[in-house]
Backbone as JSON Lines, residues from 0, in Angstrom:
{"i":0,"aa":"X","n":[63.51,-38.94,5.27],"ca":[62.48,-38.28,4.48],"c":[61.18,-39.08,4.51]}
{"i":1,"aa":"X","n":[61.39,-40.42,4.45],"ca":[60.11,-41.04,4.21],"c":[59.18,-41.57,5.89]}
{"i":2,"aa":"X","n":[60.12,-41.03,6.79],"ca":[59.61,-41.42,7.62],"c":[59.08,-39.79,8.22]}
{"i":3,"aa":"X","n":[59.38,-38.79,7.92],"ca":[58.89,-37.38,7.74],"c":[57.64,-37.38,7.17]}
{"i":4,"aa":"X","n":[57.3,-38.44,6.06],"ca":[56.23,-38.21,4.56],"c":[55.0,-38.98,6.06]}
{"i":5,"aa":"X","n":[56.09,-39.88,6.72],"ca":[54.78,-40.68,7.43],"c":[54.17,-39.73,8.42]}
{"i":6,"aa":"X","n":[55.09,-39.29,9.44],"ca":[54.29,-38.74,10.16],"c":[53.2,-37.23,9.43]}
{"i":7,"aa":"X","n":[53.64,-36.9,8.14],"ca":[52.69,-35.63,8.0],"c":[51.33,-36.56,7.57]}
{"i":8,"aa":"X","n":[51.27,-37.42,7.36],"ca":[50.03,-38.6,6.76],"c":[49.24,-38.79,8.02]}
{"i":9,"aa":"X","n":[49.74,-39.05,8.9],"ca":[49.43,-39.41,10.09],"c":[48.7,-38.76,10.66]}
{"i":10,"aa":"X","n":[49.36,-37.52,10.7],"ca":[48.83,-35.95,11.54],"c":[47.36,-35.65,10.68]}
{"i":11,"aa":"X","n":[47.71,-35.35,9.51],"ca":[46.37,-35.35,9.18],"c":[45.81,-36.42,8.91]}
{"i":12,"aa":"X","n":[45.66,-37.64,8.65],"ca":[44.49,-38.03,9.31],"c":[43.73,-38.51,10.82]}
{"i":13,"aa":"X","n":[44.56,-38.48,11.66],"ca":[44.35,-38.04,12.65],"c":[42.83,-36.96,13.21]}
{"i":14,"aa":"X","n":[43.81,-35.63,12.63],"ca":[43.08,-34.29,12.22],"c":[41.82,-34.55,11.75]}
{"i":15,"aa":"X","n":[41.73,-35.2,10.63],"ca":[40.3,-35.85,9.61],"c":[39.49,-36.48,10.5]}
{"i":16,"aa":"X","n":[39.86,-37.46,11.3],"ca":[39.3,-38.34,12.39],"c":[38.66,-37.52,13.47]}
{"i":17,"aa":"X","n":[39.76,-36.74,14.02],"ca":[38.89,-35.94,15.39],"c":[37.46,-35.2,14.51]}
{"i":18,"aa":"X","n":[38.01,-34.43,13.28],"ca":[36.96,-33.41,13.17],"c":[35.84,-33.97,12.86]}
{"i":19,"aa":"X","n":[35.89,-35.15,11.94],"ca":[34.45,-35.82,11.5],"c":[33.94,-37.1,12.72]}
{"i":20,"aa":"X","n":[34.82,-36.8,13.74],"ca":[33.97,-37.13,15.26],"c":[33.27,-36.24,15.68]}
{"i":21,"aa":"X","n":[33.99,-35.1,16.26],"ca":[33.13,-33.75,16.77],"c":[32.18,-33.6,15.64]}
{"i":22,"aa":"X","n":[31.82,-33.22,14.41],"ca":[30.7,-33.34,13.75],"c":[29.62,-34.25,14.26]}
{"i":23,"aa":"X","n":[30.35,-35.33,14.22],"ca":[28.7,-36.56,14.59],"c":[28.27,-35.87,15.59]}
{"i":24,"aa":"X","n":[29.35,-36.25,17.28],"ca":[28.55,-35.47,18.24],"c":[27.9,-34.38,18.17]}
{"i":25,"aa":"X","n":[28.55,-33.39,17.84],"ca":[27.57,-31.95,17.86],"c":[27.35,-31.71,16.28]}
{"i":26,"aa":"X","n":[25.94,-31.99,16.28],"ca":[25.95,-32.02,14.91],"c":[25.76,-30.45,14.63]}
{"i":27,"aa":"X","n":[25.17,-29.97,13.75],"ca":[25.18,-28.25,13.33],"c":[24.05,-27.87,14.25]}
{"i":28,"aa":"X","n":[24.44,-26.73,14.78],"ca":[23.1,-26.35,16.03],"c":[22.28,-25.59,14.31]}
{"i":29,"aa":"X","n":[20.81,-25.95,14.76],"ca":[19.58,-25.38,13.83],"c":[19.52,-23.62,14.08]}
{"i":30,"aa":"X","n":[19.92,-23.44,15.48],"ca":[20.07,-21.79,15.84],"c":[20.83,-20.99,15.07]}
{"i":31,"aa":"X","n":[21.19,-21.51,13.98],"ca":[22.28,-20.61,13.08],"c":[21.68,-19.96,11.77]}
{"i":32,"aa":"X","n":[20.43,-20.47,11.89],"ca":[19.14,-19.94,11.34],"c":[18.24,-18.26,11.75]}
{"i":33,"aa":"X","n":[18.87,-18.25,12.67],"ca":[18.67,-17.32,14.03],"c":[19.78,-16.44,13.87]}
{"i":34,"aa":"X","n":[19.43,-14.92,13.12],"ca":[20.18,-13.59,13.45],"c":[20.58,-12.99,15.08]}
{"i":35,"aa":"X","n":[21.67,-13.23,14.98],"ca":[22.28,-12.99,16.65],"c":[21.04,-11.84,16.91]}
{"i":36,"aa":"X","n":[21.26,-10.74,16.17],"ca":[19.94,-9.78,16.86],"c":[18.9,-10.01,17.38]}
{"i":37,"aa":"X","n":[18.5,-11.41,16.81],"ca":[16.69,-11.87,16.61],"c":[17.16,-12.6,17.79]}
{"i":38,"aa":"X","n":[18.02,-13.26,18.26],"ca":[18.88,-13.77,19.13],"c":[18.56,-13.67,20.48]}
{"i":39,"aa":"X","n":[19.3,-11.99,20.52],"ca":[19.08,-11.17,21.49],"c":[17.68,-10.61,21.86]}
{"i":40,"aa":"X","n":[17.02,-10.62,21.1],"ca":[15.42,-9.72,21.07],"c":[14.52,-11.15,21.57]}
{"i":41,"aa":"X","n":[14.52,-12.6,21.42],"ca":[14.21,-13.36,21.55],"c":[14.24,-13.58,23.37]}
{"i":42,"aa":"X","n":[15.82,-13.42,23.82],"ca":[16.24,-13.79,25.18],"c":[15.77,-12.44,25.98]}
{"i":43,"aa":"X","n":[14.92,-11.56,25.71],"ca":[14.19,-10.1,26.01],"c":[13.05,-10.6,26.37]}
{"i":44,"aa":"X","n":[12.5,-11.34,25.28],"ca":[11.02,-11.04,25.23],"c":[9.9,-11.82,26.57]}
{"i":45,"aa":"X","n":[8.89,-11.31,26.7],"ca":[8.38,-12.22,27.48],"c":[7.76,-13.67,26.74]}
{"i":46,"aa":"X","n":[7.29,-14.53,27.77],"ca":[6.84,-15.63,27.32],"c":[5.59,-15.74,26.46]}
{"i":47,"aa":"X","n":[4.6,-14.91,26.71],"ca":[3.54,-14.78,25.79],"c":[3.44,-13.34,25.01]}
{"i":48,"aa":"X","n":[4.13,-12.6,24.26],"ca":[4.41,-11.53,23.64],"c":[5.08,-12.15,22.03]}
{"i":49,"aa":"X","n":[4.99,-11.76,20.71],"ca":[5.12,-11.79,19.48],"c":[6.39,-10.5,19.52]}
{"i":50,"aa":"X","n":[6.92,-10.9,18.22],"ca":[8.01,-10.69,17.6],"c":[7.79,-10.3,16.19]}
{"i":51,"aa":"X","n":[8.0,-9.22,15.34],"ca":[7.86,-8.93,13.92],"c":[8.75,-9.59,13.25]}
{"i":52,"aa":"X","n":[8.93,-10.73,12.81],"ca":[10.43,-11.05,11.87],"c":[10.23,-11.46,10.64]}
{"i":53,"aa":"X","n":[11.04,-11.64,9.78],"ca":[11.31,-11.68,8.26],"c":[11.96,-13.46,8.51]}
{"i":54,"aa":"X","n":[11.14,-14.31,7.83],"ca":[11.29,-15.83,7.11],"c":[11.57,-15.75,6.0]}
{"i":55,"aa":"X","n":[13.06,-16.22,5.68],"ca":[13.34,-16.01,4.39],"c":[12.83,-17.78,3.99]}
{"i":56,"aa":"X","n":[13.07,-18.26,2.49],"ca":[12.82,-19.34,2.46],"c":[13.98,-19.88,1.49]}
{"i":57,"aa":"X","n":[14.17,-21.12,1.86],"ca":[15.47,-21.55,0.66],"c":[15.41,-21.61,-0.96]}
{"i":58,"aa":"X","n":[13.85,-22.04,-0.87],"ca":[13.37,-21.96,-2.46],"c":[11.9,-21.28,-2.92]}
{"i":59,"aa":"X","n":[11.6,-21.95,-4.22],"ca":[9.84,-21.25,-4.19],"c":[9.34,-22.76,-4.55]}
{"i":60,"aa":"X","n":[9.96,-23.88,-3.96],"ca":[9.26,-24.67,-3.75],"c":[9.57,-25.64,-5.07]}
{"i":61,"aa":"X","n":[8.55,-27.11,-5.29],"ca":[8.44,-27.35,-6.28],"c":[7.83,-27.29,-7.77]}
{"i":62,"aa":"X","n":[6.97,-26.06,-7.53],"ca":[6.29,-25.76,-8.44],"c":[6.5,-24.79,-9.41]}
{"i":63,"aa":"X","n":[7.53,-24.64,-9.47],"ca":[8.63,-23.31,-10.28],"c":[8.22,-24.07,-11.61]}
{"i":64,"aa":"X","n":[8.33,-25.41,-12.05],"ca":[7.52,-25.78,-13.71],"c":[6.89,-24.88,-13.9]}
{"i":65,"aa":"X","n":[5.73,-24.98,-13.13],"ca":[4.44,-24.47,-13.44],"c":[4.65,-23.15,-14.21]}
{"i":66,"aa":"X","n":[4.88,-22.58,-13.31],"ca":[5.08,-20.76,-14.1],"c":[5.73,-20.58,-14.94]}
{"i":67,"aa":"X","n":[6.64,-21.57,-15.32],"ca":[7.63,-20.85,-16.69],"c":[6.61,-21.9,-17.64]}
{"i":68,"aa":"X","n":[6.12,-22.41,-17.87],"ca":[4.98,-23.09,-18.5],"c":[4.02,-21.87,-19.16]}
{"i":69,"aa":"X","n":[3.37,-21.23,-18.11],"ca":[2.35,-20.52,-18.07],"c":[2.53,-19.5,-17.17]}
{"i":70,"aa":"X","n":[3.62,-18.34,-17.64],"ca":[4.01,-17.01,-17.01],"c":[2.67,-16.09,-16.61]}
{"i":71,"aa":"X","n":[1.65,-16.48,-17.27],"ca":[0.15,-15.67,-16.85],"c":[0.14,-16.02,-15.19]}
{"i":72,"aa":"X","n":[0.43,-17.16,-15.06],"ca":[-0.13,-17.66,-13.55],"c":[0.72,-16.41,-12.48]}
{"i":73,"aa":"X","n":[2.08,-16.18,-12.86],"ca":[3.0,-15.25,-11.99],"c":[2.28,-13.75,-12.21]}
{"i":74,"aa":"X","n":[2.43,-13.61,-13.56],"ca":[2.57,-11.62,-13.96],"c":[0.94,-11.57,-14.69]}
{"i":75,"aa":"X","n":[1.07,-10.44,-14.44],"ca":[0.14,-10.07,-15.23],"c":[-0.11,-10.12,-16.62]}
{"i":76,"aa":"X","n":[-1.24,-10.35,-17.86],"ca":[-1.0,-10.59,-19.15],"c":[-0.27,-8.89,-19.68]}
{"i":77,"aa":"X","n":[-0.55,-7.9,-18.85],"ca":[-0.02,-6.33,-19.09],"c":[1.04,-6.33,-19.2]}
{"i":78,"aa":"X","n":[1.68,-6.87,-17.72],"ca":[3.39,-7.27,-17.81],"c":[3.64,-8.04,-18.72]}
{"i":79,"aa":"X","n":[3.22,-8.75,-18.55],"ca":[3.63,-9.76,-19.94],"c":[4.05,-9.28,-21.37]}
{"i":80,"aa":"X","n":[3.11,-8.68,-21.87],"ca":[3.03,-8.01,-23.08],"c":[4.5,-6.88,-23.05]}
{"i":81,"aa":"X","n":[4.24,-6.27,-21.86],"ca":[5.37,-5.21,-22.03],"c":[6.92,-5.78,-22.16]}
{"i":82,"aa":"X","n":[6.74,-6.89,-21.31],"ca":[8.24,-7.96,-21.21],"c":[8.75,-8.15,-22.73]}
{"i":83,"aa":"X","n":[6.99,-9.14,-23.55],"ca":[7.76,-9.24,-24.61],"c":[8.07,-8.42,-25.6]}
{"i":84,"aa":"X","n":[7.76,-7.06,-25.64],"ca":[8.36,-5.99,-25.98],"c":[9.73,-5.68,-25.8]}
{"i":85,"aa":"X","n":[10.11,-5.54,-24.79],"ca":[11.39,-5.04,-24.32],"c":[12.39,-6.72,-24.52]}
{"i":86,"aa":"X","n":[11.51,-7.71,-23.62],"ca":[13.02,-8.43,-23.96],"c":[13.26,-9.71,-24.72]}
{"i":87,"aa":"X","n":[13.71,-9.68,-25.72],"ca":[13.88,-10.38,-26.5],"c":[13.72,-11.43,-26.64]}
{"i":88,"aa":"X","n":[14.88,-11.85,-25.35],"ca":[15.43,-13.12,-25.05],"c":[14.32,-13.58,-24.52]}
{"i":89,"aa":"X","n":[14.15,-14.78,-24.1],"ca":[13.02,-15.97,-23.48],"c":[13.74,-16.22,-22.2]}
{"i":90,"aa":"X","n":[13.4,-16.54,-20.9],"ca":[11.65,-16.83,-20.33],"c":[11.65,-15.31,-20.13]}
{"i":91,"aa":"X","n":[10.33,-14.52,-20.47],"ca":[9.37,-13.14,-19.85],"c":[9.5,-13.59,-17.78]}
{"i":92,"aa":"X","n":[9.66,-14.06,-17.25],"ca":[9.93,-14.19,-15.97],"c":[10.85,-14.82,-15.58]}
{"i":93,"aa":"X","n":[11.63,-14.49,-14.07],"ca":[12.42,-14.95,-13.31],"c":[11.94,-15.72,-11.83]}
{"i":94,"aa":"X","n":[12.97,-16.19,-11.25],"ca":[12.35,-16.97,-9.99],"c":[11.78,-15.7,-9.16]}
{"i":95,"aa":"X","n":[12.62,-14.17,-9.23],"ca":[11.12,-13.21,-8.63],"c":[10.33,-13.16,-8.91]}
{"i":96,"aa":"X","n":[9.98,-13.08,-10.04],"ca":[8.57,-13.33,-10.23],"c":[7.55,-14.08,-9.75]}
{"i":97,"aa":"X","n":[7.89,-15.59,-9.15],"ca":[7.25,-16.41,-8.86],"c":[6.36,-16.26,-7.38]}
{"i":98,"aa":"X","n":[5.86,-16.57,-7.05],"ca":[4.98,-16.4,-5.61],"c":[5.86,-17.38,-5.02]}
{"i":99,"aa":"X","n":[5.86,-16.88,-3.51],"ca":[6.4,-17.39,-2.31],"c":[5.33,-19.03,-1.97]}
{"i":100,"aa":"X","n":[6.36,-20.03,-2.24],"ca":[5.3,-21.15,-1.94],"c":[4.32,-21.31,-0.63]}
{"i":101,"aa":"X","n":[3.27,-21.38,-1.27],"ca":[1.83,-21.62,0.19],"c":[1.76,-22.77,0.64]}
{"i":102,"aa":"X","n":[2.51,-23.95,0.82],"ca":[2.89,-25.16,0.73],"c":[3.85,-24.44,2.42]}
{"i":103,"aa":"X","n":[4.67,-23.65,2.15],"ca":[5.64,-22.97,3.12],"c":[5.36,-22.42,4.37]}
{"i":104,"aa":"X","n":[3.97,-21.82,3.43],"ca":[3.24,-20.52,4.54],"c":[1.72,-21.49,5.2]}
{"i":105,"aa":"X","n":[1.72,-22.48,4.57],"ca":[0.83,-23.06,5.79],"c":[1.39,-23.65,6.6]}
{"i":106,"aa":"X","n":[2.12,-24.58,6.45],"ca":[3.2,-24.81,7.36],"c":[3.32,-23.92,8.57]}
{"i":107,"aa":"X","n":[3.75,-22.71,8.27],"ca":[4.41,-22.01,9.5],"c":[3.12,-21.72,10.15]}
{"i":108,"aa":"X","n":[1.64,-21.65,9.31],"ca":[0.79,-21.52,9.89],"c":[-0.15,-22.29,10.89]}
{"i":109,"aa":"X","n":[0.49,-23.53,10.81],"ca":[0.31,-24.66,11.63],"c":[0.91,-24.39,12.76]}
{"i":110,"aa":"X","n":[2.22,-23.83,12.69],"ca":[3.31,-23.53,14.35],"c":[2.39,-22.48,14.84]}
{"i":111,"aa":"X","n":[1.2,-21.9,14.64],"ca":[0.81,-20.39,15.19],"c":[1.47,-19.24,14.39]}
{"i":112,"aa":"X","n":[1.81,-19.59,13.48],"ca":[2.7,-18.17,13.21],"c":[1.11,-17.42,12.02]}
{"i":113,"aa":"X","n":[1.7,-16.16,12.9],"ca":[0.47,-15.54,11.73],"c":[1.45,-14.42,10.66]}
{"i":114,"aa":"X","n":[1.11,-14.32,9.65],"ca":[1.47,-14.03,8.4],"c":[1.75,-12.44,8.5]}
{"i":115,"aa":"X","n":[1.97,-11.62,7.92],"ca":[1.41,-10.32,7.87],"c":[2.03,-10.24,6.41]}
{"i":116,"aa":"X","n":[3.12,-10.01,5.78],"ca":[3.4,-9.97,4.74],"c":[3.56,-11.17,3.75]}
{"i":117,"aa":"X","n":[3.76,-11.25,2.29],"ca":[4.77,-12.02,1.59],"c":[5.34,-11.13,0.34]}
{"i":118,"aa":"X","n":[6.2,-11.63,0.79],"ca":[7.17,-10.87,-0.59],"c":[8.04,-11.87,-1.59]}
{"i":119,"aa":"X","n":[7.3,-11.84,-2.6],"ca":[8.02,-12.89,-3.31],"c":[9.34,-12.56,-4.36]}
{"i":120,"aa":"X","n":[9.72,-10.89,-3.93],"ca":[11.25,-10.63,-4.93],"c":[11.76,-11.09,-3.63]}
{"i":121,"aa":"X","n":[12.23,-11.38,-2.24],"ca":[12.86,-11.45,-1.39],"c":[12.7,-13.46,-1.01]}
{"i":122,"aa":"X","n":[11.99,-13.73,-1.54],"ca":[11.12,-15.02,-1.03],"c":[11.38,-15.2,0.2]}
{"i":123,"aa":"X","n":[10.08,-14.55,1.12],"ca":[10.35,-14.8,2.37],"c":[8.73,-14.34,2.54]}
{"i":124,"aa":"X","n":[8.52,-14.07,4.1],"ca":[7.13,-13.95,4.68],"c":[7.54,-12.75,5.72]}
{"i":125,"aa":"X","n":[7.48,-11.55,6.4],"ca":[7.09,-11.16,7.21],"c":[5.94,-11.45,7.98]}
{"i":126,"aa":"X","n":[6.03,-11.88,9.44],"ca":[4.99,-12.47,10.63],"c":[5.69,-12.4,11.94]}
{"i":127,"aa":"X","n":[4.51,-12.85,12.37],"ca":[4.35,-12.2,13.97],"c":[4.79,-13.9,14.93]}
{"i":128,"aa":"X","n":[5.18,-14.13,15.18],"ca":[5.82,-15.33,15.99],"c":[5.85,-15.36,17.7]}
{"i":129,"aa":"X","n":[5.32,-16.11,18.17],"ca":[5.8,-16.0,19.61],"c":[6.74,-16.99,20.18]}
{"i":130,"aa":"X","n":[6.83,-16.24,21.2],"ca":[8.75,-16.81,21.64],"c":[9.29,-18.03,21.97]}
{"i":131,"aa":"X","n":[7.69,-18.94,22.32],"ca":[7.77,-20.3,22.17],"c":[7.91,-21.08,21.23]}
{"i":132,"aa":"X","n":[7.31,-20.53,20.11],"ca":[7.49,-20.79,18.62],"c":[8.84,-20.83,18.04]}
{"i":133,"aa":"X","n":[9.8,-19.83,17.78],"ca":[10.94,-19.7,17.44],"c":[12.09,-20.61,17.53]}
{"i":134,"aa":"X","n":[11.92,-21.52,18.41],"ca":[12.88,-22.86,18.33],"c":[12.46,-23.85,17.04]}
{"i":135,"aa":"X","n":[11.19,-23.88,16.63],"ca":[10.25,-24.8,15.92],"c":[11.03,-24.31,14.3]}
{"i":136,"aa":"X","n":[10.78,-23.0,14.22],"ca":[11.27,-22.81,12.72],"c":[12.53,-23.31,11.97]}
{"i":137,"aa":"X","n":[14.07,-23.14,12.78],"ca":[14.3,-23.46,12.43],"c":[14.91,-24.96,11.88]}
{"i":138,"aa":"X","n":[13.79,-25.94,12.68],"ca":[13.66,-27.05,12.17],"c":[13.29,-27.78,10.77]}
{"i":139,"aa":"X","n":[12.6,-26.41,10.16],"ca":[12.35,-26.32,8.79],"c":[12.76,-26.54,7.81]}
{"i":140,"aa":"X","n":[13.38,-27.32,7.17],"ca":[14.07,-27.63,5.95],"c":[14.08,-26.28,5.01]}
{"i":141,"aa":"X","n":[12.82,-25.87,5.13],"ca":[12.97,-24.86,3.75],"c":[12.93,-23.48,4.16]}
{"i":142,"aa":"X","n":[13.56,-23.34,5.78],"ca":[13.42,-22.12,6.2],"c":[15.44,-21.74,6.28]}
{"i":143,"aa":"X","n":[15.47,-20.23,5.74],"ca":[16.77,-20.46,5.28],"c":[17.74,-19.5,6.55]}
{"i":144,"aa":"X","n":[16.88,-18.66,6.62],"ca":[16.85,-17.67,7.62],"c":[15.65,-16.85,8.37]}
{"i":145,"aa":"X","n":[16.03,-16.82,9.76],"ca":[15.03,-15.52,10.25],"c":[15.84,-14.48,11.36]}
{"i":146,"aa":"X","n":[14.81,-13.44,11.11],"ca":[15.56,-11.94,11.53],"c":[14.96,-10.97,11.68]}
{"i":147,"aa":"X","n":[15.19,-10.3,12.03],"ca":[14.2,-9.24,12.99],"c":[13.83,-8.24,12.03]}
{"i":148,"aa":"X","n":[12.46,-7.7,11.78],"ca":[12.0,-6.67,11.35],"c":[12.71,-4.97,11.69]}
{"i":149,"aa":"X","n":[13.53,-4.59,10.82],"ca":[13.94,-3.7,11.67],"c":[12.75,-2.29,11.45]}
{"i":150,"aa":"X","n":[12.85,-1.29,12.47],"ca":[11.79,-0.29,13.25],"c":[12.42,0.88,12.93]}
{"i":151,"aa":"X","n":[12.14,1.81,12.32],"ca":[12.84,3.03,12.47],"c":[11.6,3.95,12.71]}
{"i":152,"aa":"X","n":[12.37,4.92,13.52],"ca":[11.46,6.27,14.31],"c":[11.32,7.35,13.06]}
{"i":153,"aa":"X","n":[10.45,7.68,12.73],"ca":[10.45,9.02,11.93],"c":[9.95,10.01,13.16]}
{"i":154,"aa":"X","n":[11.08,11.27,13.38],"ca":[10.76,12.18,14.29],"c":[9.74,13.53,13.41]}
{"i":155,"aa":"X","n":[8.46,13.48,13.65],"ca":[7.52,14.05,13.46],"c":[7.06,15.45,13.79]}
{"i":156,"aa":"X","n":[7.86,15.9,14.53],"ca":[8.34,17.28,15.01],"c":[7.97,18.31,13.96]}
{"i":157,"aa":"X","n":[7.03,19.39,14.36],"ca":[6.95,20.64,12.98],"c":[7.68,21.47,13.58]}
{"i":158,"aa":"X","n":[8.35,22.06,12.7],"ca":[8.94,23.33,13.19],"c":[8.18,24.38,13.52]}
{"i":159,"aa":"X","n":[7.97,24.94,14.99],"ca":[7.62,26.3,15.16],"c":[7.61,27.24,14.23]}
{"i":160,"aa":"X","n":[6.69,27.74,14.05],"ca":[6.7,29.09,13.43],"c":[7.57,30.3,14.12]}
{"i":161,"aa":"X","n":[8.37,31.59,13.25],"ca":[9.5,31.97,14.12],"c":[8.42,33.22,14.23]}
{"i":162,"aa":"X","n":[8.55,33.97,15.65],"ca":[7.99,34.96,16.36],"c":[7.88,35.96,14.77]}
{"i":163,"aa":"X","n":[6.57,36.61,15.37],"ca":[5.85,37.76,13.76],"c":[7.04,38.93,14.15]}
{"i":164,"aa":"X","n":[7.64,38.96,15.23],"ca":[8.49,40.4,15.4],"c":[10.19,40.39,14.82]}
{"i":165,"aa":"X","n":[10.15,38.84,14.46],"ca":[11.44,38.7,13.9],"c":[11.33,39.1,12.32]}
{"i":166,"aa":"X","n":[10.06,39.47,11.85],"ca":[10.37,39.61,10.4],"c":[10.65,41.05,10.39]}
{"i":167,"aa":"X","n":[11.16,41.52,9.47],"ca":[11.16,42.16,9.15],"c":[10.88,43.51,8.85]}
{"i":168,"aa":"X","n":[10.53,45.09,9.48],"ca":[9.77,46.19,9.83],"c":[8.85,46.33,8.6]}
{"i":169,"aa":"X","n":[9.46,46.07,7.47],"ca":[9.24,46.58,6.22],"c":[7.65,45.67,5.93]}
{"i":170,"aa":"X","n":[7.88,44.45,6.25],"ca":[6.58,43.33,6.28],"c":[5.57,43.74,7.27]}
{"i":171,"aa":"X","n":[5.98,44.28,8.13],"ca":[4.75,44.25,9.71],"c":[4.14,45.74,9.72]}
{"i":172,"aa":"X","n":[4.38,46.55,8.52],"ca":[3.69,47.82,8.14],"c":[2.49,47.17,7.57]}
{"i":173,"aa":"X","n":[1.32,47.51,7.82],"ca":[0.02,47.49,6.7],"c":[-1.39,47.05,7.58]}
């Protein structure tokens, strides 16, 4: 039995040993930051052509004090008022509320990335990136994810009007 107890001791640490070797060597690839889609649309694109994608961010930064301090700086004094109407409880804001840190978005604006959106219930940035760029982000500490803008077609099509001889005899008298 006790020489049973040894070898299961053994085995795993063993086990413990290989895996927190392979860790050192390959440490976590940064590409896991990278939506297989955005992935695929990336290994498409040409070399000087942009990409629509969504930067999410890990936080809103360090300045989250600030606003629960002074909720005017986030919402409006309108919202405000109506908040403390309705809710009782304390803080009148949440981390949506807060603006997407610009601390974040200059940053990316340094890599070339140009901006087009921010959305701060999602905390992230919609922008335009080019394909040389996209290795750079997710080197980012505070970049949590990125992913492709998705595109949908609205088919715009009017329906024909149906021939004047299909209506009716009773209508096409007068």
């Amino acid at each position: 039995m006790l020489k049973n107890n040894y070898k299961y001791r053994f085995t795993i640490l063993a086990a413990f040993i290989c895996f927190f070797s392979i860790s050192l060597i390959y440490p976590q690839n940064k590409q896991n930051k990278i939506t297989d889609r955005l992935s695929e649309k990336i290994s498409l694109l040409e070399d000087n052509k942009t990409e629509l994608v969504w930067i999410y961010f890990t936080d809103k930064g360090e300045s989250l004090k600030k606003y629960f301090e002074k909720p005017s700086l986030a919402v409006s004094p309108k919202s405000l008022a109506r908040r403390a109407k309705y809710y009782k409880a304390k803080p009148l804001i949440d981390e949506t509320d807060i603006p997407v840190n610009e601390d974040y978005i200059k940053q990316l604006i340094k890599l070339g990335i140009k901006i087009k959106h921010k959305t701060k219930w999602f905390n992230a940035v919609s922008a335009f990136v080019k394909k040389g760029t996209f290795n750079k982000i997710p080197e980012l500490k505070f970049v949590k994810s990125i992913d492709l803008v998705a595109k949908f077609k609205v088919n715009r099509e009017i329906e024909k009007p149906k021939e004047i001889n299909s209506l009716p005899p009773s209508l096409l008298k007068n």
